[in-house]
C-alpha positions in Angstrom: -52.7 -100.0 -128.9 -54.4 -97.9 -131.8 -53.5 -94.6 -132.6 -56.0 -92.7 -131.2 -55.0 -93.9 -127.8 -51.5 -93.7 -127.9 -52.2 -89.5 -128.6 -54.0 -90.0 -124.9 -50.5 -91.0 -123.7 -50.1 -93.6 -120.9 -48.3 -94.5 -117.6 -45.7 -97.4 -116.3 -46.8 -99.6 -113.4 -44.5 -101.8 -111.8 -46.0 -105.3 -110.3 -44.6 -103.9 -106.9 -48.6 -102.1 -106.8 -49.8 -105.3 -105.8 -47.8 -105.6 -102.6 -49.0 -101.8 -101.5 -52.2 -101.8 -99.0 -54.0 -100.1 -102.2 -54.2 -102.9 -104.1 -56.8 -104.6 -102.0 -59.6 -101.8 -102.2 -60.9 -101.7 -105.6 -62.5 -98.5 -105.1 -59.8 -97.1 -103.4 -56.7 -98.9 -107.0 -59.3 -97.0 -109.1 -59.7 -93.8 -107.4 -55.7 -93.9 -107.6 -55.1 -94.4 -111.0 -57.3 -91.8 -112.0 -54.4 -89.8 -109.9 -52.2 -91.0 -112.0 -53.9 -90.6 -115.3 -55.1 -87.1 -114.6 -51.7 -85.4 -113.1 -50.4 -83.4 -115.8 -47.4 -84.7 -118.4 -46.3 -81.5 -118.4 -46.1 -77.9 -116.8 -48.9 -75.9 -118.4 -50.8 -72.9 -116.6 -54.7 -72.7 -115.8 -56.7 -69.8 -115.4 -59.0 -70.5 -112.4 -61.3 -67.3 -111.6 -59.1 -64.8 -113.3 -56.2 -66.1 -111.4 -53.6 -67.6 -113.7 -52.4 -71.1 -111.2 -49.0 -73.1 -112.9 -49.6 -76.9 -112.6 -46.7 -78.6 -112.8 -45.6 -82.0 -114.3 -47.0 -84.4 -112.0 -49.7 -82.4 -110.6 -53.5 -81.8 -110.8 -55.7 -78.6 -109.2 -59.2 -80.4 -109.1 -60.8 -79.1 -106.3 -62.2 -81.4 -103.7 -65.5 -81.3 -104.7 -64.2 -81.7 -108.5 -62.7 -85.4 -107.7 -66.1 -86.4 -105.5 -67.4 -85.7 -108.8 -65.3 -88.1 -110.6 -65.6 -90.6 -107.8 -68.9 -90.0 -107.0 -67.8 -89.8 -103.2 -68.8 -87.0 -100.9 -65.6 -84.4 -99.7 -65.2 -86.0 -96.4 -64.5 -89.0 -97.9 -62.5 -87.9 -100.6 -60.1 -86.0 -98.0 -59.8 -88.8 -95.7 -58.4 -91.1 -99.0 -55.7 -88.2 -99.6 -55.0 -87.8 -95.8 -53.8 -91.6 -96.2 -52.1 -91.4 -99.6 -50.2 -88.0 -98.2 -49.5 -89.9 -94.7 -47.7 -93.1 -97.0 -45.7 -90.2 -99.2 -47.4 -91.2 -102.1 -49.1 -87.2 -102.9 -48.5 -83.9 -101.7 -51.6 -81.2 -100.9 -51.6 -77.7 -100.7 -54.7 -75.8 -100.6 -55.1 -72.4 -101.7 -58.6 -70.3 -101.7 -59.1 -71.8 -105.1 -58.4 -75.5 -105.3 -56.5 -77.8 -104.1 -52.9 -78.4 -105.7 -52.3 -82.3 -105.6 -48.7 -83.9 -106.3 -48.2 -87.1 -107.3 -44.9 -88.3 -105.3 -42.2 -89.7 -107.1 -44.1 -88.8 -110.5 -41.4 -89.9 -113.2 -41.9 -93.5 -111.9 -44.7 -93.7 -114.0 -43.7 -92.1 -116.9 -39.9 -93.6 -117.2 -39.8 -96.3 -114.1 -36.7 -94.1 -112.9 -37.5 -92.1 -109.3 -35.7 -89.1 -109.4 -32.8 -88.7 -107.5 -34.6 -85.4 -105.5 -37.4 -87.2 -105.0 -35.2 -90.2 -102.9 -33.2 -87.4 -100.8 -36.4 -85.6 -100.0 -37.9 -88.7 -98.7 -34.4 -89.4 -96.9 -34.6 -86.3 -95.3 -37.9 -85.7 -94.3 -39.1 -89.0 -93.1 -37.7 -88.6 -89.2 -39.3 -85.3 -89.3 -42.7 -86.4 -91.0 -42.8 -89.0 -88.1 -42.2 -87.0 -85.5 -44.9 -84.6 -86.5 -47.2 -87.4 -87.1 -46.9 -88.3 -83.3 -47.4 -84.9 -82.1 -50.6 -84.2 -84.5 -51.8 -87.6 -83.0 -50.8 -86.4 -79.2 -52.2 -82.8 -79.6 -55.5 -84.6 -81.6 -56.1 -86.9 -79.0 -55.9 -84.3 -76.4 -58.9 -82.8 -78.0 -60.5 -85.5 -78.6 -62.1 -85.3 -75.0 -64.0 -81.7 -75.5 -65.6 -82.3 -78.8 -69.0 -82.3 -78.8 -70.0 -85.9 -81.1 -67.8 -88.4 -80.6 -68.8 -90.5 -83.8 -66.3 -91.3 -86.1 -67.5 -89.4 -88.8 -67.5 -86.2 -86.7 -63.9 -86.9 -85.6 -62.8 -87.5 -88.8 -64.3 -83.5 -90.2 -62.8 -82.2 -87.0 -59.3 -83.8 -87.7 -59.9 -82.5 -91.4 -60.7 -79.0 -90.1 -57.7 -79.0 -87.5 -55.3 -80.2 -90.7 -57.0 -77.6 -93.4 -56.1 -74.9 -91.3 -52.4 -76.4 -91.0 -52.0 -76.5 -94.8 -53.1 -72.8 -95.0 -50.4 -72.0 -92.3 -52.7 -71.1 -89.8 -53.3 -73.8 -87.3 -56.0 -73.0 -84.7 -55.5 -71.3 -81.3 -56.6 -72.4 -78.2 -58.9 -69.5 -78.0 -60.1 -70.4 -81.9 -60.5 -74.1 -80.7 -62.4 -73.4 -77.8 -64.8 -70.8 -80.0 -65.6 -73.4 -82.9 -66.1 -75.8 -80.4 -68.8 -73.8 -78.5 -70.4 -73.1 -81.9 -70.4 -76.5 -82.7 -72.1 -77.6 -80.0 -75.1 -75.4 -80.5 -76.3 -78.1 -83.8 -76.7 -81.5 -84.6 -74.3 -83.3 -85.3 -75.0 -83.5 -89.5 -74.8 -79.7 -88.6 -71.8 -79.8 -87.4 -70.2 -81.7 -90.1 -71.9 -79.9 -92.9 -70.6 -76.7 -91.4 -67.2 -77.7 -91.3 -67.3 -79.1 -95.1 -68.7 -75.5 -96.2 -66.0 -74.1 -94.9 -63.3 -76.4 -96.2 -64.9 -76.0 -99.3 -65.1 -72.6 -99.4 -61.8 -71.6 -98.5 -63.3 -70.0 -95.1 -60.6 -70.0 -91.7 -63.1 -69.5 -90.0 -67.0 -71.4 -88.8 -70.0 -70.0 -89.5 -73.6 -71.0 -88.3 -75.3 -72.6 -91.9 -78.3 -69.9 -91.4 -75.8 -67.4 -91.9 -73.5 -68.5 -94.4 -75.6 -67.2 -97.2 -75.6 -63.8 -95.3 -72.2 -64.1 -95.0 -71.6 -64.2 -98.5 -73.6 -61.7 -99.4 -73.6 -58.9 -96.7 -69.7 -59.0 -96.1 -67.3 -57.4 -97.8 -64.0 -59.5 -98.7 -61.8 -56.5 -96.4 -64.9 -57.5 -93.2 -64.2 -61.2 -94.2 -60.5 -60.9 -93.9 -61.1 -58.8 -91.1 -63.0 -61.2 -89.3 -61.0 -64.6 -89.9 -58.2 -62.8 -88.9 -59.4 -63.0 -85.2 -59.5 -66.7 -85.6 
């Protein structure tokens, strides 16, 4: 390795990676190890809009649409690879109006081969409860499965993304808000319907907006009306 490299710095992978379900979707071992590569060495803080954001060891804030970029993949897709790396403990998400804050699970492993000690209790003690939320999101996403409007995958698959973005902001939908987007879905096509849910994801939005107004929306509202009116959601 010359010197110029070395300054770039490097990570440890153990020969275990070739038994994990990763390994067999090129796309999916590359898109991964740019993870790894890109999480930060150590803590350092970014200023993101005027608003000063600490990334810690271990962790990236690209955006969404930032790693699509890399990957040249579109958002849904790029959410429904996290949505599986998060579901096998192998990242953690949390999106703020932003970016997205990613962390890499279990970090060290690549830097010394030695998983923290935190890192194995936190597993320990979270996995009955991770699993027993998994089964009711499935449950409670199934259950809603039967009023959507589209039924394609790909539609599904925004909805479930919408119904789980609004979890990580730690403000899961009503029954009344669920009923409401789903009525407003309804009036577009389907592509409509997906777009409109990616603009708001993207955006930061808790709430749907009709894409002829979104530009309006933006422009015409103040952030207090904005606040105002997700609030209702």
């Amino acid at each position: 390795m010359n010197e110029e490299n070395k300054k770039e710095g490097y990570i440890l992978l153990h020969r275990s990676m070739r038994k994990n379900w990763i390994w067999d979707d090129p796309q999916k071992l590359k898109a991964w190890l740019d993870i790894l590569m890109e999480a930060n060495h150590a803590e350092r803080k970014v200023n993101l809009g005027n608003e000063i954001i600490p990334c810690k060891r271990g962790q990236s804030i690209n955006s969404i649409l930032t790693w699509g970029k890399r990957w040249s993949w579109d958002r849904s897709k790029v959410r429904r690879f996290f949505n599986c790396l998060q579901n096998d403990h192998m990242i953690e998400l949390k999106t703020t109006n932003r970016t997205t804050i990613l962390t890499v699970s279990n970090y060290e492993t690549y830097q010394n081969g030695k998983p923290s000690n935190e890192h194995q209790k936190n597993i320990k003690r979270t996995s009955n409860e991770h699993q027993t939320n998994i089964n009711k999101e499935l449950k409670e996403l199934e259950e809603l499965k039967e009023g959507l409007p589209f039924q394609s995958n790909d539609f599904q698959q925004a909805w479930n993304d919408w119904i789980a973005y609004r979890k990580q902001l730690k403000k899961p939908v009503t029954e009344r808000a669920v009923s409401r987007h789903l009525k407003l879905l309804k009036k577009m096509s389907e592509p409509d319907a997906i777009e409109c849910i990616d603009l708001s994801i993207s955006n930061g939005w808790t709430g749907l907006f009709e894409l002829k107004q979104k530009n309006k929306i933006n422009k015409e509202m103040s952030k207090a009306e904005r606040d105002k009116w997700n609030r209702t959601l």
